[in-house]
N, C-alpha and C positions, 0 to 999 in steps of 0.2 A: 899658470895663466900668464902672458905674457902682455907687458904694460904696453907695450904699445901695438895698435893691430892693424894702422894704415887704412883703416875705413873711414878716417875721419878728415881724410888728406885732401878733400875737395869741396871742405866748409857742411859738409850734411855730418848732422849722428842720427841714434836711434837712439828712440825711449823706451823704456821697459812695454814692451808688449808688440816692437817690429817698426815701428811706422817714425820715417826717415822723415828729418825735418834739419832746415838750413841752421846752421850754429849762432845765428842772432832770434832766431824764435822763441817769441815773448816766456815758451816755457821753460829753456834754456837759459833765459836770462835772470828767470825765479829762484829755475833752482840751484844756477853758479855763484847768485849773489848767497844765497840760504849757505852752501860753500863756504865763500869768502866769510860770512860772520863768524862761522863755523871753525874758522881759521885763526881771526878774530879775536873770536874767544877764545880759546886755545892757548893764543897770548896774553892776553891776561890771566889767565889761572896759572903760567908759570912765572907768574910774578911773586914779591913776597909778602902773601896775602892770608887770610886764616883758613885754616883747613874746612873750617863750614863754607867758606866762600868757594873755595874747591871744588869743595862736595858737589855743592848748589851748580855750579859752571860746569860740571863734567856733565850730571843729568841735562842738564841744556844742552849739550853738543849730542849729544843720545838723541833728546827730543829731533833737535835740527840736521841731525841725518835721516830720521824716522821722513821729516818733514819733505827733506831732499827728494827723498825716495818715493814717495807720494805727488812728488811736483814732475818730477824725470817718468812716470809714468802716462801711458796716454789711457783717458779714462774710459775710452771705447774697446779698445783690444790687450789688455793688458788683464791676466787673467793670475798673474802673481800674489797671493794673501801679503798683504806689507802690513806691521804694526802699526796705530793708528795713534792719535794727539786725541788724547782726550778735555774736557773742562777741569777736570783735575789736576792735571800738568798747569794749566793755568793758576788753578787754585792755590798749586802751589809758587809760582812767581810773586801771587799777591799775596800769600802769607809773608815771606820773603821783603818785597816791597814795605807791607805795616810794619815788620818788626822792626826795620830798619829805621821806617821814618821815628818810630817810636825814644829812639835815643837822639835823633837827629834835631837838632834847631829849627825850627820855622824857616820855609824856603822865604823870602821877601824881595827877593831881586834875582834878575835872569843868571844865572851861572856859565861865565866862560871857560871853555874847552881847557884842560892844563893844570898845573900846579904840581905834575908829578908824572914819571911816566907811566906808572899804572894807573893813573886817573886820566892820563891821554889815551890810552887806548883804550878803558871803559868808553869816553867821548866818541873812540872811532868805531869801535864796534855799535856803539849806539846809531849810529850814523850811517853806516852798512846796515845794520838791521831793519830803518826807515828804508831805504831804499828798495829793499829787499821786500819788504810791507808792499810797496808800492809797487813794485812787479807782480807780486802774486796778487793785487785786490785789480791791478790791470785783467791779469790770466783770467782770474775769476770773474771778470766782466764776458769773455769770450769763450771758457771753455770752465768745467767742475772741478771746483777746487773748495773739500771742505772748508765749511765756515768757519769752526776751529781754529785752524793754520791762520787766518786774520788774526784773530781774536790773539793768538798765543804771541805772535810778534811784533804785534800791537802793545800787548802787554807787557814785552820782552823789552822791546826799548826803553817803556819806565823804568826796568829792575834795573838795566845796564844805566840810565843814569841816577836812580836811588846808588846805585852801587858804588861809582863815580863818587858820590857827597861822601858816603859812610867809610869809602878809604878814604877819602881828605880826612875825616872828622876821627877817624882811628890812626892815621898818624900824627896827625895834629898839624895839617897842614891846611893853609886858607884857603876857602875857594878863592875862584877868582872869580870877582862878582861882575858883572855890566852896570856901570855907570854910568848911562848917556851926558 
């Protein structure tokens, strides 16, 4: 297969199932940003972080190519069986999420971006993954976009900033709180 195929060289691609659309189309822009977290993420898990934190990050980068793949398709002519996001993929995030907060200190004040650079990019992928939210709950205004996929990157944001506190709190380093 060859990376590059020059059908892309005059702003149009194609989404899984034929049907040509300009390279800013809101579906393109769902599922490059799902990508970029993707990416994101990626960086963060090779930071030096605990192997369940690993763990937990690589199943998310699974999920969010799953997700990709689901978004890059068009849902009228695309007749490809693609792996699907369940409530349990969720389920599991907010397991994730509780156990976490469960050793954590009471949040009490807005927490600023930083204090470490794996807690900077937990911050940015949190931050790409809103975005990211917000393209697809757009798509899904205009065209079918399991409910799921909301739900799951919705939820995903909290993990990526629960996660954020619990490395500060597992190296032992302060957040950085907002103090107006």
């Amino acid at each position: 297969m060859k990376i590059y195929t020059k059908t892309g060289d005059k702003g149009f691609t194609s989404l899984i199932g034929g049907t040509k659309v300009p390279k800013y189309d809101l579906r393109i822009e769902s599922y490059g940003t799902v990508d970029e977290l993707n990416s994101y993420i990626g960086l963060v898990r090779d930071q030096e972080i605990s192997d369940h934190h690993k763990e937990i990050l690589m199943m998310i980068q699974e999920k969010l190519f799953v997700i990709g793949a689901i978004l890059a398709s068009d849902p009228d002519k695309s007749r490809m069986k693609l792996p699907e996001i369940s409530m349990e993929d969720v389920s599991v995030l907010e397991k994730e999420i509780d156990a976490m907060d469960e050793v954590l200190p009471e949040l009490r004040h807005f927490v600023l971006p930083g204090g470490s650079t794996m807690v900077s990019f937990c911050h940015i992928a949190r931050c790409v993954c809103r975005k990211a939210e917000r393209f697809t709950v757009h798509l899904a205004e205009e065209s079918v976009v399991p409910g799921v996929i909301l739900v799951f990157l919705n939820r995903l944001s909290d993990y990526l900033f629960v996660l954020a506190r619990k490395l500060c709190f597992d190296s032992g380093i302060s957040e950085v709180k907002w103090l107006p």
